[in-house]
DOTORBA-704693 format. One line per field, with one value per residue (C-alpha): residue number from 1; x, y, z. Coordinates in nm, 2 decimals. Example, Ala and Ser with C-alpha at 12.3 -4.5 7.8 and 13.67 -1.06 7.14 Angstrom:
BEGIN
seq	1 | 2
u	1.23 | 1.37
v	-0.45 | -0.11
w	0.78 | 0.71
END
This chain:
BEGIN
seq	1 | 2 | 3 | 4 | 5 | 6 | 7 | 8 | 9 | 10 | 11 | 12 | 13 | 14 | 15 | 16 | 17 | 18 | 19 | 20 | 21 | 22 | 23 | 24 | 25 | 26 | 27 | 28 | 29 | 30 | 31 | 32 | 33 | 34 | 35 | 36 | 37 | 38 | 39 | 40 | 41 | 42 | 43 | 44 | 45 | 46 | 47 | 48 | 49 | 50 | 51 | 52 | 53 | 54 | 55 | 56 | 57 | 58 | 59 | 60 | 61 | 62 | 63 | 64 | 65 | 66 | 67 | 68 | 69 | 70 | 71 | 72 | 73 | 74 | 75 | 76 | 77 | 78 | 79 | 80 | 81 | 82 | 83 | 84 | 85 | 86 | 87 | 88 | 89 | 90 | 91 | 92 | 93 | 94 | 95 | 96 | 97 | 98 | 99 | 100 | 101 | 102 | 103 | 104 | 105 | 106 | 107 | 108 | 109 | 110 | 111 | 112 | 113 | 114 | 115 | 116 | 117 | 118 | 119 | 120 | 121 | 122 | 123 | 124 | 125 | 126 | 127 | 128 | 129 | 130 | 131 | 132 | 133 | 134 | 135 | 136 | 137 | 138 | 139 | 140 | 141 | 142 | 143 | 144 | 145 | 146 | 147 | 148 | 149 | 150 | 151 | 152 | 153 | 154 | 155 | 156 | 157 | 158 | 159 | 160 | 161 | 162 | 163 | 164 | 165 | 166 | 167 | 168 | 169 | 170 | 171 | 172 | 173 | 174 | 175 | 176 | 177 | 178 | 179 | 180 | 181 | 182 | 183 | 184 | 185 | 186 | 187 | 188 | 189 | 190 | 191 | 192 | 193 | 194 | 195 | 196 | 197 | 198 | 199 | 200 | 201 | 202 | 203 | 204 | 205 | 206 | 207 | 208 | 209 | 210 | 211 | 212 | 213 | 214 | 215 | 216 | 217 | 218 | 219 | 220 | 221 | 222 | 223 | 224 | 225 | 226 | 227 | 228 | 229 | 230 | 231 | 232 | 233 | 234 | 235 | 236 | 237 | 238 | 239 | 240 | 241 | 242 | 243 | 244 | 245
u	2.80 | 2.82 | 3.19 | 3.20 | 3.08 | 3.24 | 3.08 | 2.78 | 2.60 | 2.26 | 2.19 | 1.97 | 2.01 | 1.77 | 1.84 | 1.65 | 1.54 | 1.76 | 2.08 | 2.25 | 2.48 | 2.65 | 2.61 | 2.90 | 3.18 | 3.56 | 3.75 | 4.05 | 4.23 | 4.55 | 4.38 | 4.14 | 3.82 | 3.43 | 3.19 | 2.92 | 2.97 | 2.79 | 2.83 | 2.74 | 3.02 | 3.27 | 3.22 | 3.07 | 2.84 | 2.91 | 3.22 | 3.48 | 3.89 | 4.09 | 4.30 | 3.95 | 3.82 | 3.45 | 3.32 | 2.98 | 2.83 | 2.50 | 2.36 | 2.26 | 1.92 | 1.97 | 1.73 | 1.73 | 1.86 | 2.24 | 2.42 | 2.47 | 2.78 | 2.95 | 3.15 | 3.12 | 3.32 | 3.10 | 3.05 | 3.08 | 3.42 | 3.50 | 3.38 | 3.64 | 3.91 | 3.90 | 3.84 | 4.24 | 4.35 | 4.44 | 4.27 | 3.98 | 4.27 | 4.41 | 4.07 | 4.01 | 4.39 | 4.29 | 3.97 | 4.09 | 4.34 | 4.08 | 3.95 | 3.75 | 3.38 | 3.09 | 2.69 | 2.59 | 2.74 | 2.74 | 3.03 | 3.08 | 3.45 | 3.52 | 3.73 | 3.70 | 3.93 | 3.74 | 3.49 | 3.41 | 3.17 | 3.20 | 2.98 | 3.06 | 2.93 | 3.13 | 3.48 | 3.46 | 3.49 | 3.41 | 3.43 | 3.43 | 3.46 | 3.19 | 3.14 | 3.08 | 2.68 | 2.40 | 2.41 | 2.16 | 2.17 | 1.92 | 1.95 | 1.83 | 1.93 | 2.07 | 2.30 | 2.21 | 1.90 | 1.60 | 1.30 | 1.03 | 1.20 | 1.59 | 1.38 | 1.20 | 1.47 | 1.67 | 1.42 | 1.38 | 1.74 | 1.79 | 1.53 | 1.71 | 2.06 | 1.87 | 1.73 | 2.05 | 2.35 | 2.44 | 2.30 | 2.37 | 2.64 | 2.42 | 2.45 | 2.18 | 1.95 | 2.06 | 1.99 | 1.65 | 1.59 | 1.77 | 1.60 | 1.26 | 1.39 | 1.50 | 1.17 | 0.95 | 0.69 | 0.57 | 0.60 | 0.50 | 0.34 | 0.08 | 0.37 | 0.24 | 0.61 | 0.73 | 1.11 | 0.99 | 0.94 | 1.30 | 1.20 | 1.10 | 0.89 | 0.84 | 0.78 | 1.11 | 1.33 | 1.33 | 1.51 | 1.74 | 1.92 | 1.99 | 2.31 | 2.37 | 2.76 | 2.97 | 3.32 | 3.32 | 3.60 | 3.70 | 3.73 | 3.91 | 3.65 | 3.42 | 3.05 | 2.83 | 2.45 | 2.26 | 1.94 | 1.87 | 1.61 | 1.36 | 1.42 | 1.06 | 1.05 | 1.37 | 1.58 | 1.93 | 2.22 | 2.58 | 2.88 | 3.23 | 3.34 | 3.72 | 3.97 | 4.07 | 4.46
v	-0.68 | -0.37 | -0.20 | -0.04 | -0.43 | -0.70 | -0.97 | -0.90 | -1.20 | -1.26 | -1.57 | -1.74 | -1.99 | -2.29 | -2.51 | -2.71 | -2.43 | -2.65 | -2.62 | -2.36 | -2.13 | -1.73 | -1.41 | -1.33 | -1.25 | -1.17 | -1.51 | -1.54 | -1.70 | -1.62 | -1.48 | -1.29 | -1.44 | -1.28 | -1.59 | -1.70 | -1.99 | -2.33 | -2.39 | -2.77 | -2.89 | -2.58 | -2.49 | -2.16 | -2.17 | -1.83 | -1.59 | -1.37 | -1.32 | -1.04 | -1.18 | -1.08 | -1.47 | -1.55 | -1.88 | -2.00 | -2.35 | -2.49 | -2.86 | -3.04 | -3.24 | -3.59 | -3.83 | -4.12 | -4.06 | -4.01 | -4.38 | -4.39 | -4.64 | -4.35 | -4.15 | -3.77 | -3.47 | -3.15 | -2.95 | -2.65 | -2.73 | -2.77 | -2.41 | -2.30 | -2.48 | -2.27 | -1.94 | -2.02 | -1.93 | -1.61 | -1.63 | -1.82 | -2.01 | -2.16 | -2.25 | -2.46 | -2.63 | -2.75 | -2.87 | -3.04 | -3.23 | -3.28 | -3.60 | -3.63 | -3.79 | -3.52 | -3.53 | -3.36 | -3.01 | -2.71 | -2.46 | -2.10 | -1.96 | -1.61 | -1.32 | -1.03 | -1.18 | -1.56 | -1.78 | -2.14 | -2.34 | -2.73 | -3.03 | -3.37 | -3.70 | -3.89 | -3.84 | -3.69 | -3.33 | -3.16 | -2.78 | -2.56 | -2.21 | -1.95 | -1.68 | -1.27 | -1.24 | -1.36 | -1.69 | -1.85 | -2.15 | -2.38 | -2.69 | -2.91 | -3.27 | -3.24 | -2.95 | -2.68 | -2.86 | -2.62 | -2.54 | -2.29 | -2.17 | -2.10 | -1.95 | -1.74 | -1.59 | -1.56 | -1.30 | -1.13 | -1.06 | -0.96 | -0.68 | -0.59 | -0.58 | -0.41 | -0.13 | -0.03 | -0.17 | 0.16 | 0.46 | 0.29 | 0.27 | 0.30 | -0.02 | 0.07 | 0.08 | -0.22 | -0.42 | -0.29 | -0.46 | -0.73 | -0.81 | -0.77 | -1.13 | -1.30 | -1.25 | -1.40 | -1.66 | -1.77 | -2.15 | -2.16 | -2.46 | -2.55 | -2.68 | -2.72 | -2.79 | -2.51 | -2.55 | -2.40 | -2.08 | -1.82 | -1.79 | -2.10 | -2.14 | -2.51 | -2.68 | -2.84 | -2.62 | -2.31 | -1.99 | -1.92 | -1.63 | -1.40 | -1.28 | -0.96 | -0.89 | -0.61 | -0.61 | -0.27 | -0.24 | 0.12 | 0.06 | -0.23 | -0.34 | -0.63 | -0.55 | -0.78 | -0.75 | -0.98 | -1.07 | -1.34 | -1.53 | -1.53 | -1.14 | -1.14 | -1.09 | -0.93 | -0.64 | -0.68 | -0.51 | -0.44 | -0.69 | -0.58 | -0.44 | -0.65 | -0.47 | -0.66 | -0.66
w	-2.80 | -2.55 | -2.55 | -2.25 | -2.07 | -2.32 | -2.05 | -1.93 | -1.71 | -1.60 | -1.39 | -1.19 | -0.95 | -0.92 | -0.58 | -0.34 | -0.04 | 0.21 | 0.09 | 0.30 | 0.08 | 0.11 | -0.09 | -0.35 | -0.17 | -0.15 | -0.06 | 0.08 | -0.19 | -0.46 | -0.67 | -0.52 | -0.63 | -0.54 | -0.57 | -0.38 | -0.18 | -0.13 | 0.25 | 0.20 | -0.04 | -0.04 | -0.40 | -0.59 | -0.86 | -1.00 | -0.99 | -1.10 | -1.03 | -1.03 | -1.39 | -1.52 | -1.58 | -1.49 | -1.45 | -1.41 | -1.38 | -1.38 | -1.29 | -1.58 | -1.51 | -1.52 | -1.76 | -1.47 | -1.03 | -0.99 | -0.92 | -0.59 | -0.64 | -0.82 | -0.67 | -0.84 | -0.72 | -0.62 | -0.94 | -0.77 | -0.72 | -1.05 | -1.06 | -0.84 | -0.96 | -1.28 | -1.11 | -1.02 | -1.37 | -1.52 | -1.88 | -1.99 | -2.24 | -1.97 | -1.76 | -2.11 | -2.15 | -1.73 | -1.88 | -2.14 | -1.91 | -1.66 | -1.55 | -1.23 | -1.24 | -1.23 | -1.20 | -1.53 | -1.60 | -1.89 | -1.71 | -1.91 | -1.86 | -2.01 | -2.02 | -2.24 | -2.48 | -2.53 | -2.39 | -2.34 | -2.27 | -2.18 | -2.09 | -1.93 | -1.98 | -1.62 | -1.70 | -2.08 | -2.08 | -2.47 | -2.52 | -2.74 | -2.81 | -2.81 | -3.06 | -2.96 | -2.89 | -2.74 | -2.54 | -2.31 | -2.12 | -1.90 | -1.67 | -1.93 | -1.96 | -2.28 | -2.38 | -2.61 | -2.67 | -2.80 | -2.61 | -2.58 | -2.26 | -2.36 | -2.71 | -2.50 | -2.26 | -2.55 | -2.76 | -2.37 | -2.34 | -2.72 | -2.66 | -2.33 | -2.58 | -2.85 | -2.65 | -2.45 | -2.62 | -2.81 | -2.56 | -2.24 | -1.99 | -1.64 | -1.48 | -1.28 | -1.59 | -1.69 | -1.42 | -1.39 | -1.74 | -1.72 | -1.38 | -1.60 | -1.79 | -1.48 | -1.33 | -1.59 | -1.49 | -1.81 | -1.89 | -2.20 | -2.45 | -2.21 | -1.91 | -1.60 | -1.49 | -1.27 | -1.40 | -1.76 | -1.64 | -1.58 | -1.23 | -1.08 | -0.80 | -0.71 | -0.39 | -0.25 | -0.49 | -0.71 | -0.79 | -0.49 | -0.58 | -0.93 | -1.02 | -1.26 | -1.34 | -1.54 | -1.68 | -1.69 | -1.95 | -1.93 | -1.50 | -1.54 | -1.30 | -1.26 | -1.10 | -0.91 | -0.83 | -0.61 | -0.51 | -0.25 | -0.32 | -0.66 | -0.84 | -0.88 | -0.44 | -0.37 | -0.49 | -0.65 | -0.42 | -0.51 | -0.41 | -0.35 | -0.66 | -0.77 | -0.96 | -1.28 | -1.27
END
């Protein structure tokens, strides 16, 4: 939608307080990757490789407790398995082939050429592709399921879109509006739940952290903004910026 950014990402993470976890940052690894890191399990929930490819993942909420008989790999793992890859086509061919046992999951993978998005139900992965535009995803039990809170943050962000899109290449601006959505408290049809509003403020868990990030195209470089803890308390600061190769 923008052609200086083809992928533009604004995210915010929703976690129990008590799970310990780092700020994006470089990893040691072939290729060089800048995610943040989940110091509990060893996996990322959000980043970006020097080939180009991000990948982000979010927990899908389950409709009864996790089986404690079943044995599920971290999710975040998944994530940074595909953050190995070159292209977002070959995240998807490892998906497809893929067949460990997960907790609920939608993961994004994309590169300015394609993007994906997949779900799981256990050991059955289905993807498919996403079209150029506007996409917005919540925790939700069921994938791609409507509700008055993915409507809402969708008509935010469209207005962000609509207002900058054609006149605007400062990142700086951008993340100003952009930080506008993620901080929105509204829930919305009467809820009293916490979890419908963008920035969720709940007792044992809530937004953790918010994640802005550029593929600035002309650069060949990928951006990163952060903010640790709710964007509605904290300011977003620049991560190591990674040359796309």
């Amino acid at each position: 939608m923008v052609d200086r950014y083809p992928v533009i990402v604004a995210a915010n993470r929703d976690e129990h307080y008590d799970r310990p976890s780092a700020p994006p940052s470089l990893w040691s690894t072939e290729p060089n990757i800048l995610a943040g890191k989940d110091l509990l399990a060893g996996g990322t929930w959000l980043g970006v490789n020097e080939h180009g490819l991000l990948v982000g993942i979010l927990n899908r909420r389950s409709n009864s407790e996790p089986d404690p008989l079943t044995q599920t790999r971290s999710r975040g793992l998944l994530c940074l398995d595909l953050l190995r890859f070159k292209s977002a086509a070959d995240a998807h061919a490892f998906v497809n082939r893929h067949e460990d046992a997960y907790q609920p999951f939608t993961v994004v993978f994309v590169d300015p050429k394609e993007a994906w998005i997949a779900t799981n139900v256990r050991r059955q992965i289905k993807s498919h592709k996403l079209d150029e535009g506007l996409h917005v995803y919540s925790s939700a039990a069921e994938f791609a399921v409507r509700s008055e809170k993915v409507d809402r943050a969708h008509v935010q962000f469209a207005q962000v879109f609509d207002g900058l899109r054609s006149n605007c290449s400062d990142k700086s601006v951008w993340v100003r509006s952009l930080r506008t959505v993620l901080c929105d408290h509204t829930l919305g049809n009467g809820s009293n739940d916490p979890r419908d509003a963008i920035c969720v403020h709940g007792d044992v868990a809530g937004t953790v952290s918010s994640t802005i990030i550029f593929h600035d195209q002309p650069q060949q470089r990928l951006y990163t903004f952060n903010c640790l803890g709710p964007p509605c308390r904290g300011s977003f600061a620049e991560a190591p910026m990674l040359n796309v190769r």
